[in-house]
ZALOTI-730350 format. One line per 2 residues: their letters; for each residue x, y, z of N, C-alpha, C. Coordinates in steps of 0.05 Angstrom, whole numbers. Layout:
<nodes>
a> X Y Z X Y Z X Y Z; ...
</nodes>
This chain:
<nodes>
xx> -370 2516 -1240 -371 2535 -1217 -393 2555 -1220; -400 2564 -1197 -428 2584 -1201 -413 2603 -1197
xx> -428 2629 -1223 -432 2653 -1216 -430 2659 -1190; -413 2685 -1188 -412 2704 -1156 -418 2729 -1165
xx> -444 2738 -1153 -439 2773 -1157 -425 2780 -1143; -416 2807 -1147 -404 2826 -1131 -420 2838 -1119
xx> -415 2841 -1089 -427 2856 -1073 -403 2869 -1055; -410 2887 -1039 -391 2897 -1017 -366 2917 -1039
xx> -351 2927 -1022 -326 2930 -1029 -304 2922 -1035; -294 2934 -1063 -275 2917 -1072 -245 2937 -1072
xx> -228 2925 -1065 -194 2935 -1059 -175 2915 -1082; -158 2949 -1093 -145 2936 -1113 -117 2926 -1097
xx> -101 2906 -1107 -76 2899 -1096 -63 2908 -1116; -33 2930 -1116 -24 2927 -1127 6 2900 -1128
xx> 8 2897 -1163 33 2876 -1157 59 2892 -1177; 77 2885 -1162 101 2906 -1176 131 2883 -1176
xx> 137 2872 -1184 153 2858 -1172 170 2839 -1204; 196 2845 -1215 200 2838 -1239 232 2841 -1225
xx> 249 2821 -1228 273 2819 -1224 293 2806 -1246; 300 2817 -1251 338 2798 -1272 360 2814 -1266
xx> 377 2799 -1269 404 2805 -1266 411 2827 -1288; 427 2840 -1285 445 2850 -1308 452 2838 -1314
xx> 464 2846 -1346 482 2828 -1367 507 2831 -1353; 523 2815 -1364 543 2802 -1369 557 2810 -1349
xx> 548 2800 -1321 552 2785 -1295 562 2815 -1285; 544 2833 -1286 542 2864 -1267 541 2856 -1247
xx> 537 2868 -1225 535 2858 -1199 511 2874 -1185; 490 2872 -1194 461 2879 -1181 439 2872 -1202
xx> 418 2863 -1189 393 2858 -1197 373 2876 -1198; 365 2876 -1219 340 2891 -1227 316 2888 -1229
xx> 294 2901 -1224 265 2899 -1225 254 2906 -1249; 244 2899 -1270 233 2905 -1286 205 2913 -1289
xx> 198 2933 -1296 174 2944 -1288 161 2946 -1262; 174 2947 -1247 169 2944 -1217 150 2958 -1206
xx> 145 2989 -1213 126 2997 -1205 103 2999 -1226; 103 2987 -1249 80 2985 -1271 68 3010 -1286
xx> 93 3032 -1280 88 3054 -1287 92 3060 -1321; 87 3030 -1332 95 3033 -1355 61 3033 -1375
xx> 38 3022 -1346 12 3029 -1351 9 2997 -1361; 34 2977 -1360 33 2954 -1375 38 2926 -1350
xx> 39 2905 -1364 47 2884 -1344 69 2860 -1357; 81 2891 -1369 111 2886 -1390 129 2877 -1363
xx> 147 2857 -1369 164 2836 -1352 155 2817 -1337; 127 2817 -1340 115 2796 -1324 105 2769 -1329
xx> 96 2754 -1311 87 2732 -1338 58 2722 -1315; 36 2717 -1328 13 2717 -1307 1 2685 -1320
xx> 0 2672 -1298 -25 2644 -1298 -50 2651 -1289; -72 2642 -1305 -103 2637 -1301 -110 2612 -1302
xx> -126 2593 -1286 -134 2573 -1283 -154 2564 -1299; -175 2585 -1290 -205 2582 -1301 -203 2609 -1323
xx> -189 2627 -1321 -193 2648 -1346 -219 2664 -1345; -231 2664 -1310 -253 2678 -1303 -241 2701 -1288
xx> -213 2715 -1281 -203 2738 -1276 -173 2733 -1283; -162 2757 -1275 -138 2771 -1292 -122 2782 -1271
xx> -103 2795 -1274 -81 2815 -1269 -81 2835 -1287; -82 2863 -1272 -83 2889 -1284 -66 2907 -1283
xx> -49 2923 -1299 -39 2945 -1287 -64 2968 -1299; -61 2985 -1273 -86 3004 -1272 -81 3025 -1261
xx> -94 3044 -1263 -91 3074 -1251 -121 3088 -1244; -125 3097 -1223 -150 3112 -1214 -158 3089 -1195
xx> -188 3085 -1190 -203 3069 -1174 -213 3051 -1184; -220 3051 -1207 -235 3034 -1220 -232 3006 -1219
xx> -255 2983 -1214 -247 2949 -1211 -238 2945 -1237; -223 2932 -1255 -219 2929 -1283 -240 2915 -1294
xx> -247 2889 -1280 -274 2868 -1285 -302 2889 -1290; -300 2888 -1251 -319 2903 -1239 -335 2928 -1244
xx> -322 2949 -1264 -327 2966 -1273 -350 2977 -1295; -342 2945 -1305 -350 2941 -1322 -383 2928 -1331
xx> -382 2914 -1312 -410 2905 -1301 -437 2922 -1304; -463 2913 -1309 -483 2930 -1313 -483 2952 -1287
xx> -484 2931 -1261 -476 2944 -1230 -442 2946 -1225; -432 2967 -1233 -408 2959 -1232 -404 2958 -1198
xx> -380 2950 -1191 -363 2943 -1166 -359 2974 -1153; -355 2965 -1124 -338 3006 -1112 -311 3006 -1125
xx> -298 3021 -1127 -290 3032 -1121 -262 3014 -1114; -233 3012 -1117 -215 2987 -1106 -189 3020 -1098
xx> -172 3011 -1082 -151 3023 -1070 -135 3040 -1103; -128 3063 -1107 -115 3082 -1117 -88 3070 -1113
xx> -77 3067 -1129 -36 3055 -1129 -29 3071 -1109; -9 3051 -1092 -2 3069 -1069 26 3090 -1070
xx> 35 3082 -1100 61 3104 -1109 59 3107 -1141; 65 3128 -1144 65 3132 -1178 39 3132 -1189
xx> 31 3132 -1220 11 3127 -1230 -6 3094 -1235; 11 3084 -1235 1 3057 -1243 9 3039 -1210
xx> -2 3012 -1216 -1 2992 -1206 -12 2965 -1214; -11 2946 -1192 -22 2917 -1212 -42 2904 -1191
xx> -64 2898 -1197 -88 2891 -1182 -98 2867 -1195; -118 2843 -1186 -133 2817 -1185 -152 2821 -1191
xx> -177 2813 -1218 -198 2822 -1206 -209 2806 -1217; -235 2783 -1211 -246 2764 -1223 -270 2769 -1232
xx> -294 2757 -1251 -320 2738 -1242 -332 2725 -1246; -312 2699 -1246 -320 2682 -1223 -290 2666 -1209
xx> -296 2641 -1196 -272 2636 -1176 -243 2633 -1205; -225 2641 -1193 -209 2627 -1211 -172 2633 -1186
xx> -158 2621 -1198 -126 2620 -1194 -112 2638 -1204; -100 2665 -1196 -84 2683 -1208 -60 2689 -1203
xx> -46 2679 -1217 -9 2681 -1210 5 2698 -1225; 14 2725 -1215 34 2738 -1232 59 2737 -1215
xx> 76 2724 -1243 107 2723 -1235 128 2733 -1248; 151 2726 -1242 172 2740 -1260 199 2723 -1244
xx> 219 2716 -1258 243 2708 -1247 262 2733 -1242; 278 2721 -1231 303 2741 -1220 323 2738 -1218
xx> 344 2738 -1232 379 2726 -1232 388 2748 -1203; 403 2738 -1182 418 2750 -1173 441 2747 -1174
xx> 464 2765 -1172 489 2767 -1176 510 2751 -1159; 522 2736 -1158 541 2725 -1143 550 2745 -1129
xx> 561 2737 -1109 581 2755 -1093 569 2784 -1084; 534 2785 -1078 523 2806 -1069 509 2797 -1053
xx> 504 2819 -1032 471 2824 -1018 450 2831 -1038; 437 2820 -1022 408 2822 -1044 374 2830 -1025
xx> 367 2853 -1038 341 2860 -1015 322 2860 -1024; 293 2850 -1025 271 2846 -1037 253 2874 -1030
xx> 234 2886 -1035 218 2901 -1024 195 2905 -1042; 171 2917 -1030 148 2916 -1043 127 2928 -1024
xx> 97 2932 -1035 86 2942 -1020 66 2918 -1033; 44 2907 -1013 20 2889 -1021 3 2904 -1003
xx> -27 2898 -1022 -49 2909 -998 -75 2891 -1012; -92 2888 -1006 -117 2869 -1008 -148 2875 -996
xx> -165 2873 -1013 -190 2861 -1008 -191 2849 -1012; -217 2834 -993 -235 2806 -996 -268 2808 -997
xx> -282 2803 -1012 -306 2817 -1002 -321 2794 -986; -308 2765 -982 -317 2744 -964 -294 2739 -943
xx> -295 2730 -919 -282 2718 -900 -254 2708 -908; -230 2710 -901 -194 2697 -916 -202 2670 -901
xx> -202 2648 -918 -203 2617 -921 -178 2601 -932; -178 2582 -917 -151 2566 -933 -158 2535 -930
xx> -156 2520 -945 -171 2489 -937 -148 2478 -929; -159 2455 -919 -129 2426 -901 -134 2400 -921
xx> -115 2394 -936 -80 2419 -929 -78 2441 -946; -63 2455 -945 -73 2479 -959 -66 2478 -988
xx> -71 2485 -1003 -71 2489 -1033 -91 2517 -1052; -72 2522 -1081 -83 2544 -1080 -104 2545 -1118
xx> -110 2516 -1103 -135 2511 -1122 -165 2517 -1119; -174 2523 -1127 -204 2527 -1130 -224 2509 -1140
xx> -218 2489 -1150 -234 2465 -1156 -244 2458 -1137; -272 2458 -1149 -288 2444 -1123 -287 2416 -1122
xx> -282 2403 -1138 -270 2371 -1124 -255 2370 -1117; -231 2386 -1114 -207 2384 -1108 -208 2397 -1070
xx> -231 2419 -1063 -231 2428 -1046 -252 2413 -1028; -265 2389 -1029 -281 2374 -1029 -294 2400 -1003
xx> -309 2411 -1003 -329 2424 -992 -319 2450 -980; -288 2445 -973 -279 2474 -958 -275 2496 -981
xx> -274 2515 -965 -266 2545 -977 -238 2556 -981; -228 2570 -1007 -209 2580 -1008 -205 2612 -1018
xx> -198 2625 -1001 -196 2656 -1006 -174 2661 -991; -142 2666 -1004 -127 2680 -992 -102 2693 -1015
xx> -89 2703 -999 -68 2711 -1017 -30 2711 -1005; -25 2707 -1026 6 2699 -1016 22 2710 -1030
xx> 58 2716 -1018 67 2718 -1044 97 2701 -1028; 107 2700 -1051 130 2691 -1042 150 2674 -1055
xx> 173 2675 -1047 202 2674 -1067 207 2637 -1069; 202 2629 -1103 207 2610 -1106 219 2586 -1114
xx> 231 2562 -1121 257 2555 -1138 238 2562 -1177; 262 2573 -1196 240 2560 -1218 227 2545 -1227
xx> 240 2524 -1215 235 2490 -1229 213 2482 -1214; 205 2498 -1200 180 2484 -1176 149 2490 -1198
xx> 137 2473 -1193 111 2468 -1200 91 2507 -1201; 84 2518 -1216 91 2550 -1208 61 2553 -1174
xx> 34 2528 -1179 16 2525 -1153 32 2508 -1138; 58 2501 -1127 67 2484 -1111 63 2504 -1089
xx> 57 2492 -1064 57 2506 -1033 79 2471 -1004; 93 2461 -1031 113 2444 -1020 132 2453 -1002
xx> 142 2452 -977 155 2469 -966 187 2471 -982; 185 2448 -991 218 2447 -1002 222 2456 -1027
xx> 199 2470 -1043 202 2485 -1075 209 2522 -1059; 194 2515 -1036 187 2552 -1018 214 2553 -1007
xx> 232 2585 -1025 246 2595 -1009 243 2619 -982; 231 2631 -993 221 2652 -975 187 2656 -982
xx> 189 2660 -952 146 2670 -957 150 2706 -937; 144 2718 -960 142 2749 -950 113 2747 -937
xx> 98 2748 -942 61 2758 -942 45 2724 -946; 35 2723 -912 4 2701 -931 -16 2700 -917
xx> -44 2705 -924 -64 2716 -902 -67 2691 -889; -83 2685 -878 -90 2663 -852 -128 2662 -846
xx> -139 2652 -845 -157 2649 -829 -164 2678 -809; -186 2679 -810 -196 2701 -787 -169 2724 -788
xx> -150 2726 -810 -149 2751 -819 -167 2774 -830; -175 2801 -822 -182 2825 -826 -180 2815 -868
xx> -215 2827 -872 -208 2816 -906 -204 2846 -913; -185 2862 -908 -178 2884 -922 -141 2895 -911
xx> -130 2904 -922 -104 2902 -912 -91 2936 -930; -87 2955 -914 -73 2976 -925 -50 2970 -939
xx> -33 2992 -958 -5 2976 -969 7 2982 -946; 25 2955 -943 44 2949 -927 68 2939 -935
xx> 95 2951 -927 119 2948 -938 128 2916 -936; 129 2898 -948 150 2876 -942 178 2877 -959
xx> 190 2856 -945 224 2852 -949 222 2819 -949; 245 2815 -958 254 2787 -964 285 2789 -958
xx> 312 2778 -946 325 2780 -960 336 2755 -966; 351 2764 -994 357 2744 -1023 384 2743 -1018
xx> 399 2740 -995 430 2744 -1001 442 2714 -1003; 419 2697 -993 430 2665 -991 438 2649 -1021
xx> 411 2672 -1031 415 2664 -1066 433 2666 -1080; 451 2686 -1073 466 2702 -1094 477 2674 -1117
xx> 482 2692 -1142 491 2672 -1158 468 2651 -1171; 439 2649 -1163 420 2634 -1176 394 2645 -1183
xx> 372 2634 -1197 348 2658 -1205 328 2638 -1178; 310 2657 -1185 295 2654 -1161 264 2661 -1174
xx> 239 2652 -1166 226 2663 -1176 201 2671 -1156; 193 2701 -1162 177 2711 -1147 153 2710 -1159
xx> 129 2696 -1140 109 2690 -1142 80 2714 -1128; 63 2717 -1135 43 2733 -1128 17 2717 -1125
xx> 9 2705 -1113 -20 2686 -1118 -35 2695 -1109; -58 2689 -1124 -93 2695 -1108 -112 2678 -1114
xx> -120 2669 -1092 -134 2641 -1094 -157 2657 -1092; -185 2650 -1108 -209 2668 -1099 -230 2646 -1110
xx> -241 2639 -1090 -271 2607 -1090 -294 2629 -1080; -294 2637 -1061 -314 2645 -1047 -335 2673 -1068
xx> -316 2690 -1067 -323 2719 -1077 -297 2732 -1093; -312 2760 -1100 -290 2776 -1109 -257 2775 -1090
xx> -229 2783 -1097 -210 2786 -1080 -193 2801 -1100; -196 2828 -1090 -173 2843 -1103 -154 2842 -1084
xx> -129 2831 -1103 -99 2840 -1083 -84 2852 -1102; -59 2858 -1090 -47 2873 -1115 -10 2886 -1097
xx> -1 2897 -1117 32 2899 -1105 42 2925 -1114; 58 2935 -1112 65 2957 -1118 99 2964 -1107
xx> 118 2983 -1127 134 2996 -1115 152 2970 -1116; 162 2954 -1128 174 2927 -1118 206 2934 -1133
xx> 214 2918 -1125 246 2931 -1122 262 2907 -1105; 299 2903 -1120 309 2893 -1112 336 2906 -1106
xx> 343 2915 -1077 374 2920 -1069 391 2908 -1063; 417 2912 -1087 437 2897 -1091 461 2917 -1076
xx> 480 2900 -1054 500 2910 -1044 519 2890 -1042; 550 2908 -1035 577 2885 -1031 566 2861 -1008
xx> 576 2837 -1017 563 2829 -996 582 2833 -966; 568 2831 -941 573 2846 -920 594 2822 -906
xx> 617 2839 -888 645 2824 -883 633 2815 -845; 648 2822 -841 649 2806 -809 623 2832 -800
xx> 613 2823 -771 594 2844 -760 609 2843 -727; 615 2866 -723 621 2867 -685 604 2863 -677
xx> 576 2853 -676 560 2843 -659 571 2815 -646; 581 2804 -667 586 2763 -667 592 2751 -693
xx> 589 2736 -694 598 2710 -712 568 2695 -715; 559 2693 -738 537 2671 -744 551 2635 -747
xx> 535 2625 -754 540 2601 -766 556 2597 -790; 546 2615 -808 555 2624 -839 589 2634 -833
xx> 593 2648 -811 616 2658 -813 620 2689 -823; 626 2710 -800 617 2740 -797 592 2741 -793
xx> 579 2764 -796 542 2767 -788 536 2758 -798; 504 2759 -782 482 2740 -802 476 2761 -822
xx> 464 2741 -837 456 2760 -873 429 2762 -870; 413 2742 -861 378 2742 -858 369 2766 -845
xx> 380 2775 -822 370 2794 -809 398 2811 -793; 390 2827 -776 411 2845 -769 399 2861 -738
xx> 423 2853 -724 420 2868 -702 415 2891 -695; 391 2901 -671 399 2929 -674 404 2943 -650
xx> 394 2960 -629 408 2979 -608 401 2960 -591; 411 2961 -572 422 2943 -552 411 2962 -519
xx> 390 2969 -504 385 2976 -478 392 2966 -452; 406 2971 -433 402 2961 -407 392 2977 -394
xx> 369 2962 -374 354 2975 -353 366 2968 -325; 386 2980 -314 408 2981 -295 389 2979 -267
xx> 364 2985 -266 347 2994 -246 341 2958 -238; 335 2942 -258 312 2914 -260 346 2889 -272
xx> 363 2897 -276 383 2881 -285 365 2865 -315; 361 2876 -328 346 2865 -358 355 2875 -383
xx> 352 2872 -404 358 2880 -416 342 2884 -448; 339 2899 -459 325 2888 -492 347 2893 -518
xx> 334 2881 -536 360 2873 -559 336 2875 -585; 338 2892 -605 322 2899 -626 334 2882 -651
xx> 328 2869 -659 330 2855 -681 311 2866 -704; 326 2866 -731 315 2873 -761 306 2849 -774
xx> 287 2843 -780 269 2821 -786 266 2823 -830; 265 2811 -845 261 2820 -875 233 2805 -879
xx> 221 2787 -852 199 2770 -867 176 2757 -847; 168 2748 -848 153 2722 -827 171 2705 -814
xx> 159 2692 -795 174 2675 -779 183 2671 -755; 194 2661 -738 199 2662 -706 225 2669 -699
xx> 232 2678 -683 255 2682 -667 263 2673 -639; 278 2660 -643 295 2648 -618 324 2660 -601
xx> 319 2663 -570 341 2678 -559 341 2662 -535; 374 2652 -530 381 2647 -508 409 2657 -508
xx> 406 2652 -480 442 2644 -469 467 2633 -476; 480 2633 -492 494 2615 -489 519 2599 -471
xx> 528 2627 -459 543 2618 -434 554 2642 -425; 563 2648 -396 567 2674 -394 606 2672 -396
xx> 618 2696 -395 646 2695 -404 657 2692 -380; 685 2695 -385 696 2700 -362 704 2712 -334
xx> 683 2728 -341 680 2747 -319 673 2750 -296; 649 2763 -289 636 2761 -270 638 2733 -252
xx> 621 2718 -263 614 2696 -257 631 2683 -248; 657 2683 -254 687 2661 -248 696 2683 -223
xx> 687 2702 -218 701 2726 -207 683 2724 -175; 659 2707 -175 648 2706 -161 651 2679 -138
xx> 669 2667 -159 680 2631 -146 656 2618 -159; 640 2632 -178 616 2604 -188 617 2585 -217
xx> 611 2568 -218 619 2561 -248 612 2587 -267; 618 2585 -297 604 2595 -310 579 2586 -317
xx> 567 2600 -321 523 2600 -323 525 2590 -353; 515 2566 -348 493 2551 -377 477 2566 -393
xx> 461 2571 -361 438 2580 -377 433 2609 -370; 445 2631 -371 441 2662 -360 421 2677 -371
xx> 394 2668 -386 375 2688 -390 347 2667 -397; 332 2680 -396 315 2659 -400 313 2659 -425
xx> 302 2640 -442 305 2632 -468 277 2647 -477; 272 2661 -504 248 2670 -502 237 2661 -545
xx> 219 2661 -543 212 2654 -575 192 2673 -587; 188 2685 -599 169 2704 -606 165 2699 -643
xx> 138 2699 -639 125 2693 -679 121 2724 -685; 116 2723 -715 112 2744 -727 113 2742 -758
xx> 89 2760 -771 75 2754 -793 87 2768 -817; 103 2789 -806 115 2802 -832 140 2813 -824
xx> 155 2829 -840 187 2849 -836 174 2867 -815; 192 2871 -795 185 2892 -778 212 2885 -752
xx> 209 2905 -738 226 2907 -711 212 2894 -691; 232 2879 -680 230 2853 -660 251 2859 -640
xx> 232 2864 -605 246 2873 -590 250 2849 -570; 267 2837 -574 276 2811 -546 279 2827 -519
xx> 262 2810 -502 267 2825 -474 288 2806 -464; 311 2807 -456 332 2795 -446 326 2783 -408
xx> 321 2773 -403 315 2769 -369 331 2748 -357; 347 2758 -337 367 2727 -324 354 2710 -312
xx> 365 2689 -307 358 2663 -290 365 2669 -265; 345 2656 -250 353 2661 -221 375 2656 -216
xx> 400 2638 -221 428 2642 -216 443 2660 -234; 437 2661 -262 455 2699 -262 437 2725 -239
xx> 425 2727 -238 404 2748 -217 427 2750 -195; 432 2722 -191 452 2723 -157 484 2735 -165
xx> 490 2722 -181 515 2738 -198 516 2763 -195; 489 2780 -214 486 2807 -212 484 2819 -188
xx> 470 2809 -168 473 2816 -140 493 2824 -129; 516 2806 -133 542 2807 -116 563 2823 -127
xx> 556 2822 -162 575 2835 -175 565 2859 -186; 540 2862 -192 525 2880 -212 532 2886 -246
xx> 549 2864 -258 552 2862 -279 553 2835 -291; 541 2831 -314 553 2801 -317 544 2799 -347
xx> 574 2795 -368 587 2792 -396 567 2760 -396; 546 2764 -420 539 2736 -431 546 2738 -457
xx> 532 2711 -475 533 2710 -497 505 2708 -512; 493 2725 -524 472 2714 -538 467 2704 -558
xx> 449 2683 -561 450 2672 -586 420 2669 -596; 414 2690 -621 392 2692 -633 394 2676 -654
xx> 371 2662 -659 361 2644 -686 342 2655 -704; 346 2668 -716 323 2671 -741 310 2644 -757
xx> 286 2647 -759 271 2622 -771 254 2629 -791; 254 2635 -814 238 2640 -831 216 2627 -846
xx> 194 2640 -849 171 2609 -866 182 2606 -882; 184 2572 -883 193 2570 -905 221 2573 -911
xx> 244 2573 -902 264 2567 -908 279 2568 -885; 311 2552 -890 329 2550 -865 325 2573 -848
xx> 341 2556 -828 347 2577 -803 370 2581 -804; 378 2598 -785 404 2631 -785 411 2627 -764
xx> 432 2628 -754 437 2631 -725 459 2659 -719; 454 2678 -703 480 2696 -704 484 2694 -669
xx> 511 2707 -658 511 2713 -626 523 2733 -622; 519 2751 -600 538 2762 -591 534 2769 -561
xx> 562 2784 -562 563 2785 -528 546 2816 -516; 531 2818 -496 529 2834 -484 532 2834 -455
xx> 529 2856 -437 535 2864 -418 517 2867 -397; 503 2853 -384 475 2851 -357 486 2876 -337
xx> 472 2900 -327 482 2914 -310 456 2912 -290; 462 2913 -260 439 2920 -240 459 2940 -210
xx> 442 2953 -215 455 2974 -189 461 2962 -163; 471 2980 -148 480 2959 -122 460 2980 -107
xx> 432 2965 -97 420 2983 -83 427 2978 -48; 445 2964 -46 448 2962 -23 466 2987 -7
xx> 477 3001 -20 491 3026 -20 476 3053 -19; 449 3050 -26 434 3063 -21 414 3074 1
</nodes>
């Protein structure tokens, strides 16, 4: 492989992220060195490919490599909590994996969290199909610069990107992603696990140029696990565990409605109808409605709030007309990269004014 100088600006990532169980079957999981405030990369365990960059815990600005250099490097991102953190820094291309397993506890909720942030000082690349090798025969001419992290079986190959070794994918850049990324909070949640280890992965593929990434603040919350939810009934039986419903709006003016959903990761969301109740609709002499909202799907790249806009079908619309209320059922699907889907439902309430009274 050839030499890469460093040029441009370089951003440290921190990585924080060390999980095990308590002894003798406690009931919460722990992070071990999580925020690296130990100045070390004590609980961790790191792969090098080529053994042309590293994983650092670090404090101040300084590139660890880069610094060092006759021309040293700028300057990389300051830990975004505490003194320390854990940053990537190469020169030249190589494969950098810091991991750590994680026992979680039977019979708990389980919450992932972390902060990741990244430079690139070239373009985010990923070759077809994707892999997070750097060999140039292996990449037969394409480019690889990205970064990932995400929750995986142990027994899996630790460079597998197999969908069936991948339990959860928190963070993974893409193509004509922005090559710089502030810390940003992600979530995972681990409640499907409970009772097995899991192992959390940090990768940085870097062919092109320098790529500091890095993690920080990482942490796992362990709670009872959670009983029935008055929203609905999932698939699983009581609420869903993947994600969680949240305030519920009607706009009484437009007969619409939105429904906020709590998201822990990447992935799509699915909302329909599933049939309206007994109410309205039978109250009107009409069957009950199949289909009472329009079905809507929305993607999304990380944990964050996801607002479904709820909108009827032209035959609930006529319902609401006559009645100005009408009891459906909704049924949201969570889809996560990378692992099963979720299904939860519940009922809400369609209101539209009677402007004919007006």
């Amino acid at each position: 492989m050839k030499m890469r100088r460093r040029n441009g600006w370089a951003v440290l990532l921190v990585v924080g992220l060390a999980v095990a169980a308590a002894p003798n079957g406690a009931s919460a999981a722990t992070v071990l060195n999580g925020g690296f405030e130990s100045g070390t990369l004590d609980g961790w365990h790191v792969h090098r490919v080529t053994e042309a960059g590293n994983w650092f815990a670090y404090e101040g600005t300084a590139a660890p490599i880069g610094s060092k250099r006759s021309t040293p490097a700028d300057p990389v991102q300051p830990p975004p909590q505490g003194e320390y953190a854990a940053v990537s820094d190469e020169a030249n291309p190589d494969t950098l994996i810091l991991y750590q397993d994680i026992a979680l506890a039977a019979g708990r909720s389980h919450q992932l969290s972390l902060l990741a942030y990244y430079n690139s000082y070239k373009p985010i690349a990923a070759p077809t199909p994707d892999t997070l090798s750097v060999d140039e025969e292996s990449l037969a001419g394409e480019k690889n610069q990205q970064f990932r992290i995400d929750v995986i079986k142990p027994e899996a190959p630790l460079e597998s990107l197999n969908p069936d070794d991948i339990l959860r994918t928190l963070f993974v850049t893409k193509p004509r992603d922005p090559q710089s990324m502030v810390p940003t909070k992600l979530t995972a949640n681990l409640s499907a696990f409970a009772g097995q280890t899991v192992r959390l992965r940090i990768a940085n593929a870097v062919h092109e140029e320098v790529f500091n990434a890095g993690v920080d603040g990482v942490s796992v919350s362990s709670t009872s696990a959670p009983g029935g939810s008055p929203s609905g009934g999932s698939r699983h039986g009581g609420g869903p565990t993947l994600f969680s419903f949240g305030k519920f709006k009607v706009n009484r003016q437009r007969g619409i409605a939105t429904l906020r959903v709590e998201v822990p990761g990447s992935g799509l969301l699915r909302a329909k109808g599933a049939s309206t109740s007994v109410g309205a609709a039978r109250a009107s002499g009409a069957r009950p409605l199949r289909k009472p909202i329009e079905p809507v799907t929305i993607p999304f790249v990380a944990a964050k709030t996801v607002t479904i806009h709820l909108r009827p079908t032209a035959p609930a619309r006529e319902v609401l007309k006559q009645k100005h209320r009408l009891w459906i059922r909704v049924a949201v699907t969570y889809m996560p990269t990378g692992a099963p889907p979720e299904t939860a439902s519940l009922p809400v309430k369609l209101r539209l004014l009677d402007h004919s009274s007006k």
